[in-house]
N, C-alpha and C positions, 0 to 999 in steps of 0.2 A: 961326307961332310955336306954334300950338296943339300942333303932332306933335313939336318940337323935341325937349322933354326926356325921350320915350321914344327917340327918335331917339337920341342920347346913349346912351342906355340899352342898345339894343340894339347900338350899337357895337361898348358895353365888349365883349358877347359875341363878335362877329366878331375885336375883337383878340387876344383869348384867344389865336386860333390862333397868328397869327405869332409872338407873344410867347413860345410854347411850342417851336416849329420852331426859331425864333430860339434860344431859351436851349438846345435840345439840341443843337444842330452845334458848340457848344463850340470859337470861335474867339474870339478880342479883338472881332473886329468884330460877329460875329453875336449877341453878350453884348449888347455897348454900342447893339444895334437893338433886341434883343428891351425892353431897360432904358428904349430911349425910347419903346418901343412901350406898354410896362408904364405909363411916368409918364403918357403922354396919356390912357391907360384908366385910371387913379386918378383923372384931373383929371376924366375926365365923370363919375365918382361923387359929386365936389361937384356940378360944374355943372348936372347935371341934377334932381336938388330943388333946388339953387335958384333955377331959371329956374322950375321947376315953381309953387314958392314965391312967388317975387315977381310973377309973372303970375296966380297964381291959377288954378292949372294942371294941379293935384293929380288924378292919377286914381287908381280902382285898378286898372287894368292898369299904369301906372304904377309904383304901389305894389308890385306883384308883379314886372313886371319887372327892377326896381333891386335887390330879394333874391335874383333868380333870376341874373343878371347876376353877381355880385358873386361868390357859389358860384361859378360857372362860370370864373372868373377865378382867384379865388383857389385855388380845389380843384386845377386845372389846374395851375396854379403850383408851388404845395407839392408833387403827384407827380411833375412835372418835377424839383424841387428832389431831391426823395426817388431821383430814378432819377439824378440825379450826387453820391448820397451828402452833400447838406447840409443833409439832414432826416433827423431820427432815424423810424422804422416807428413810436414810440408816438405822437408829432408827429401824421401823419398821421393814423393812427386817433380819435384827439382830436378834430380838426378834423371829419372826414367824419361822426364819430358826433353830434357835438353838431349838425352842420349837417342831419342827415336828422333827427333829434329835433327839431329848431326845425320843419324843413319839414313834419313830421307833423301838430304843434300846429297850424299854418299851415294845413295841407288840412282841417282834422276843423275849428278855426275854420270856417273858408271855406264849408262844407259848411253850416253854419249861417247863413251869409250876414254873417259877422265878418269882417272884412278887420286882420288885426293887424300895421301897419305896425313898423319897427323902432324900439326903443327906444335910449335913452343905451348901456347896454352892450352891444346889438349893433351900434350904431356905434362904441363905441371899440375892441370886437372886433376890427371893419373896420379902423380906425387903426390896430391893434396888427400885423396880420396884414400891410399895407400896407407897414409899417416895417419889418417883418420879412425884407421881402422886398425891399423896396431897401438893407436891411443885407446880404444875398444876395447882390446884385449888387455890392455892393460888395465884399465878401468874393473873389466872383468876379473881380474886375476887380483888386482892389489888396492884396488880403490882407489886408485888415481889413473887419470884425473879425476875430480869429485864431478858429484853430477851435474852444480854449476859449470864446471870447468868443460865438460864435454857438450852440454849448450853452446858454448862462444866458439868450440872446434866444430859446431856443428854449423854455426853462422858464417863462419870462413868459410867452411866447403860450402854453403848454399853460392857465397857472393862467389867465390873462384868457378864454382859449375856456369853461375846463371853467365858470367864476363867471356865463357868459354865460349858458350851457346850461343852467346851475340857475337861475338867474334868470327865465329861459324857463318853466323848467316850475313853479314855484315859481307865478308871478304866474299862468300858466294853467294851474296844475293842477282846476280846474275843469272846463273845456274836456275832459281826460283820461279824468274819471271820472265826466265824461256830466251834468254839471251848470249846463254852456254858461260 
């Protein structure tokens, strides 16, 4: 049980691939795999803090891999998305800028021997970016939401990313300007 919830953890990353493979061969079928490949790598992003959690289980390699993990899914995702046109170019840049700024804060922390696990709005972040993207699949699958409709979900995730990112640096702007 001890190894489990990086286990988990490291999953998510290996599903990345398929999920990615999957959602670009752009068939019915290779959607609706990539889509359940997607839902089981969301589901180890619960289960694994809270197996971590209720065992008393918490590490920080742990801790790092579940942020590393989640980038690596998510970032994947959205350029998939972006490379069959259901991501607008400012979308991504959003995403990937606020996510290397967290990671910065994250190593220059770390460097210090600060481990700064994620907050409330980097996990709603995570929720927002998750829903995002099973609205994607959906879109893909059934036409809904319509292509207006996935514009205005695309607008939420920008503003919840960018409030993240400031959030991030706001709380450790310390960290930044070498004051720890």
């Amino acid at each position: 049980m001890r190894n489990l919830p990086n286990l988990l953890t490291l999953s998510r990353i290996v599903m990345t691939f398929p999920v990615i493979i999957l959602l670009r061969i752009d068939t019915t079928a290779a959607i609706w795999g990539s889509g359940i490949v997607f839902a089981v790598a969301a589901l180890t992003d619960y289960f694994d803090g809270y197996l971590a959690r209720k065992y008393d289980i918490v590490t920080r390699m742990g801790k790092f891999l579940d942020q590393l993990s989640d980038k690596i899914l998510v970032t994947g995702i959205f350029i998939a998305l972006f490379a069959a046109g259901l991501v607008n170019f400012w979308l991504l840049i959003i995403i990937v800028f606020r996510d290397i700024l967290v990671s910065g804060i994250r190593m220059l922390s770390a460097s210090s021997g600060i481990v700064i696990p994620a907050d409330m709005m980097g996990k709603a972040k995570t929720v927002v970016h998750f829903a995002f993207i099973a609205a994607a699949y959906f879109h893909l699958l059934f036409d809904f939401p319509s292509g207006a409709g996935m514009v205005v979900l695309q607008v939420v995730v920008g503003a919840v990313t960018v409030a993240s990112g400031m959030n991030y640096l706001l709380r450790h702007r310390k960290t930044l300007i070498g004051g720890d």
